[in-house]
C-alpha positions in Angstrom: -29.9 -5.3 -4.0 -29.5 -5.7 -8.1 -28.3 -8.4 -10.1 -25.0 -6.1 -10.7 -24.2 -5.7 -6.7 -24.9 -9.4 -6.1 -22.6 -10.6 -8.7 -19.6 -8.2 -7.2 -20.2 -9.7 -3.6 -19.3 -12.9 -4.7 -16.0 -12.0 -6.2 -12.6 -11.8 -4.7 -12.3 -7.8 -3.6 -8.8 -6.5 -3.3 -8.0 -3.2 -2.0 -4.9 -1.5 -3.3 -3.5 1.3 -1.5 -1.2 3.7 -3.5 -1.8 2.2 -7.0 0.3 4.6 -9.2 0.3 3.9 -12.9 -1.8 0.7 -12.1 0.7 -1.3 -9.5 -1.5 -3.3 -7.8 1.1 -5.1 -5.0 0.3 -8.2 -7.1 0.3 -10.2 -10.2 -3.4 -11.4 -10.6 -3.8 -14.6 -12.9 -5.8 -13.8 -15.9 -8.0 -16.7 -15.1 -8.9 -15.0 -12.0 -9.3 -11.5 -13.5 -13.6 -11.9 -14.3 -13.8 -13.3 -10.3 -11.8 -10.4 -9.0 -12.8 -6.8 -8.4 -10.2 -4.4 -7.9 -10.0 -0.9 -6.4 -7.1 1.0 -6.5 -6.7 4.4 -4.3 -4.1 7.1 -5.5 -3.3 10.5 -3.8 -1.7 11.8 -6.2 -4.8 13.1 -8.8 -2.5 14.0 -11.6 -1.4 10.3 -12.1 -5.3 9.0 -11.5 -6.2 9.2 -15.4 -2.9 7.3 -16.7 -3.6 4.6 -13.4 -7.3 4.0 -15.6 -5.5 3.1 -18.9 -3.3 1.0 -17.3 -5.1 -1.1 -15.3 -7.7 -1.3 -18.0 -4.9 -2.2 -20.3 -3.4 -4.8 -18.4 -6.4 -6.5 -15.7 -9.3 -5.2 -16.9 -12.1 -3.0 -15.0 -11.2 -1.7 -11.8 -12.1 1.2 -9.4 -9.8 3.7 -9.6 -10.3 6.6 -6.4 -9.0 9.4 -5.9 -8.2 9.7 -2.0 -5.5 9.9 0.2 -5.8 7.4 2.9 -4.4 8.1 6.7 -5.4 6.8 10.1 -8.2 9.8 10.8 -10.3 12.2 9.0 -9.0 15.4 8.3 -6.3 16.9 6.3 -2.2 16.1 5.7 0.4 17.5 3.3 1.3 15.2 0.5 4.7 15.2 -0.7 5.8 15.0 -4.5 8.9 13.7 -4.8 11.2 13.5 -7.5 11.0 9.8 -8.3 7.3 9.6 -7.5 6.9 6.8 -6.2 8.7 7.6 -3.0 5.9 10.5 -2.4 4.4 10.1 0.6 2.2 12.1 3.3 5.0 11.7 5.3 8.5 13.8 4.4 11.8 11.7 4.0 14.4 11.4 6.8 17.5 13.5 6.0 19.4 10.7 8.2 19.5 8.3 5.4 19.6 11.0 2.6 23.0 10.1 1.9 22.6 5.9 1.1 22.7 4.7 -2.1 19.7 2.7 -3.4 19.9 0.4 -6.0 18.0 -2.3 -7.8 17.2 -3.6 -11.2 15.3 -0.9 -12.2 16.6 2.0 -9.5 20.3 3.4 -9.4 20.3 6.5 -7.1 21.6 8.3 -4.0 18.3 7.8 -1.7 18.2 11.9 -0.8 18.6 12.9 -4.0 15.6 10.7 -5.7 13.6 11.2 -2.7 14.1 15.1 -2.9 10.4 16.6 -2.4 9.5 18.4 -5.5 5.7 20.1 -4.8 3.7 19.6 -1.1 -0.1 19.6 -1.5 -2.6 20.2 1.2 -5.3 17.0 0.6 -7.9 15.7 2.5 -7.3 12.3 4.4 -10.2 9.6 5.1 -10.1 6.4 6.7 -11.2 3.3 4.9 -13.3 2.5 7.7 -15.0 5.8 7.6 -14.9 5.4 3.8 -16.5 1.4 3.6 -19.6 2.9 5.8 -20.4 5.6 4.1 -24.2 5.7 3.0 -25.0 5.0 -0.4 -21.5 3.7 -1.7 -21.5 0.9 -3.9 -17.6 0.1 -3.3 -17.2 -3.6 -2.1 -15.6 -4.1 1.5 -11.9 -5.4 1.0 -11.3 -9.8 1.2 -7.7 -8.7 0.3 -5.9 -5.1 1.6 -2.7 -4.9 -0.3 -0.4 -1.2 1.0 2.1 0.3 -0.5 2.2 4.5 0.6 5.6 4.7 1.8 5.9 5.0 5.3 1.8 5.4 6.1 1.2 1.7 6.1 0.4 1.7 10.2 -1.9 4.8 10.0 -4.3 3.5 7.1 -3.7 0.3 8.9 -5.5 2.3 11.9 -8.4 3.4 10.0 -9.5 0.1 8.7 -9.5 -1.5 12.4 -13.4 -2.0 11.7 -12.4 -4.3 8.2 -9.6 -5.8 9.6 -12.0 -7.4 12.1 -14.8 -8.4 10.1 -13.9 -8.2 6.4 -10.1 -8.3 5.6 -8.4 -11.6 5.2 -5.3 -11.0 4.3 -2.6 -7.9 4.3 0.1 -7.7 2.1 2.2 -4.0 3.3 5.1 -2.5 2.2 7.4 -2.4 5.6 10.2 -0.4 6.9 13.2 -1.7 8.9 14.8 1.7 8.7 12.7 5.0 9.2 13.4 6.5 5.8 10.7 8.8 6.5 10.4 10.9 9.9 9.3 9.4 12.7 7.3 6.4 10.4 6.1 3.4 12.1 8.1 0.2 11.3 7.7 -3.6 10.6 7.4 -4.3 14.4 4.9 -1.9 14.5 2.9 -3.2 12.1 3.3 -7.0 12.9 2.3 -5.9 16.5 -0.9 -4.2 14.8 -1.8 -7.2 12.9 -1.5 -9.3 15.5 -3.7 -7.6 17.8 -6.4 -8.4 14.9 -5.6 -11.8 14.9 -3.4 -12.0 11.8 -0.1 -14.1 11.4 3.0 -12.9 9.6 3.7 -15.3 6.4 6.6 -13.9 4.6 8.2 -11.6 3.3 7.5 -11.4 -0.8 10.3 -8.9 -1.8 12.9 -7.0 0.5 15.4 -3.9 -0.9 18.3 -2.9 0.2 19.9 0.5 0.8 23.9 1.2 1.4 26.0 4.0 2.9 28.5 3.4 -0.2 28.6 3.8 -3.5 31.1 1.0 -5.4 31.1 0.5 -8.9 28.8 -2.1 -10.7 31.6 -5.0 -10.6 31.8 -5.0 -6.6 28.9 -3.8 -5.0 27.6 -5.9 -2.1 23.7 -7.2 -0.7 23.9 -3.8 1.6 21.6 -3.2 4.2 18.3 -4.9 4.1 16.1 -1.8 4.7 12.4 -1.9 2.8 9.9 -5.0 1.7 6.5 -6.2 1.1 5.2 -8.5 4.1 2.5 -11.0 4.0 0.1 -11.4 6.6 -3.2 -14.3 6.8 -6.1 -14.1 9.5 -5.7 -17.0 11.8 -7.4 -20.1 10.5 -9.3 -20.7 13.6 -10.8 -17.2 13.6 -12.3 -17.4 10.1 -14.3 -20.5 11.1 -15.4 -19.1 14.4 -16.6 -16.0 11.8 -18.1 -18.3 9.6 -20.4 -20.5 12.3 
């Protein structure tokens, strides 16, 4: 093993699952960015050369990889919506086409920005498959952060292998409503998790959807229907790793 592999083992690995134009799931300290490595996975190729700059721009070097990640090897159609980043290998659900969505930076009705725009045939790995593959230099994930709208559970599936051994933490973008057909949801994936000995933390940020449009001046909290969930590996399992 070289000086260069050596020195990457020791950092802080994050995987990032569905990095468009270098969102990462996290905010990483500058004073941590020369002890962090992070790799950052796309589907969407056309977005994969602005996704460099940015993250060059703003944390430094990173991997960048073009792949679309699913549950098994094989091949799914990725949908390119109009507000891209609700694409997804998984087509919305026309139930919820008519709720309104909106945020600080969002105002829409959820069909309309969600409309699909182009479907692509791509290739799908796991990360398990991906992590053992002979001869790659990519460092196995400490940190797996997800955000792939509505695949969470299935990539979770494919990195069954990490989640045992490697991964210590999970931060996943969650549904309580299945905005996309037939998607897994936060029970789902906390049932997942758990089986691999991780607890649920908290939720870092939740959005809302509503079945109304009112003006600015009266709108209320809506439904609470989308968020990022935090999960840690059980302290006792990490020391029985480590002994």
């Amino acid at each position: 093993m070289d000086s260069t592999a050596r020195n990457i083992e020791k950092r802080l690995t994050i995987h990032h699952i569905g990095g468009r134009n270098g969102t990462t799931g996290m905010k990483i300290p500058k004073q941590f960015l020369k002890e962090t490595v992070l790799v950052m996975y796309d589907a969407d190729q056309d977005s994969i050369e602005y996704t460099e700059e940015r993250v060059e721009s703003v944390y430094g070097k990173a991997i960048v990889l073009p792949y679309c990640m699913g549950g098994k090897n094989g091949k799914a159609s990725f949908h390119i919506n109009k507000d891209p980043f609700t694409s997804s290998n998984i087509p919305t659900n026309d139930e919820f086409k008519d709720y309104y969505y909106f945020s600080h930076s969002h105002d829409y009705v959820w069909g309309e920005g969600s409309e699909c725009l182009e479907v692509r045939d791509l290739e799908v790995i796991t990360l398990d498959t991906l992590m053992s593959k002979d001869g790659t230099n990519i460092p196995k994930p400490d940190l797996l952060t997800l955000d792939t709208q509505g695949s969470e559970y299935e990539i979770l599936q494919g990195a069954e292998d990490l989640l045992s051994s490697n991964v210590l933490a999970v931060r996943c973008e969650i549904e309580f409503f299945p905005l996309y057909k037939d998607q897994k949801l936060f029970t789902d994936i906390f049932n997942l998790l758990s089986s691999h000995n991780f607890q649920f933390v908290e939720f870092t940020h939740l959005g809302k959807l509503s079945p109304f449009r009112g003006p600015v001046s009266i709108r209320g909290k809506s439904f609470t229907a989308f968020g990022d969930a935090l999960f840690f590996k059980k302290p006792n399992e990490i020391l029985l790793e480590m002994v």
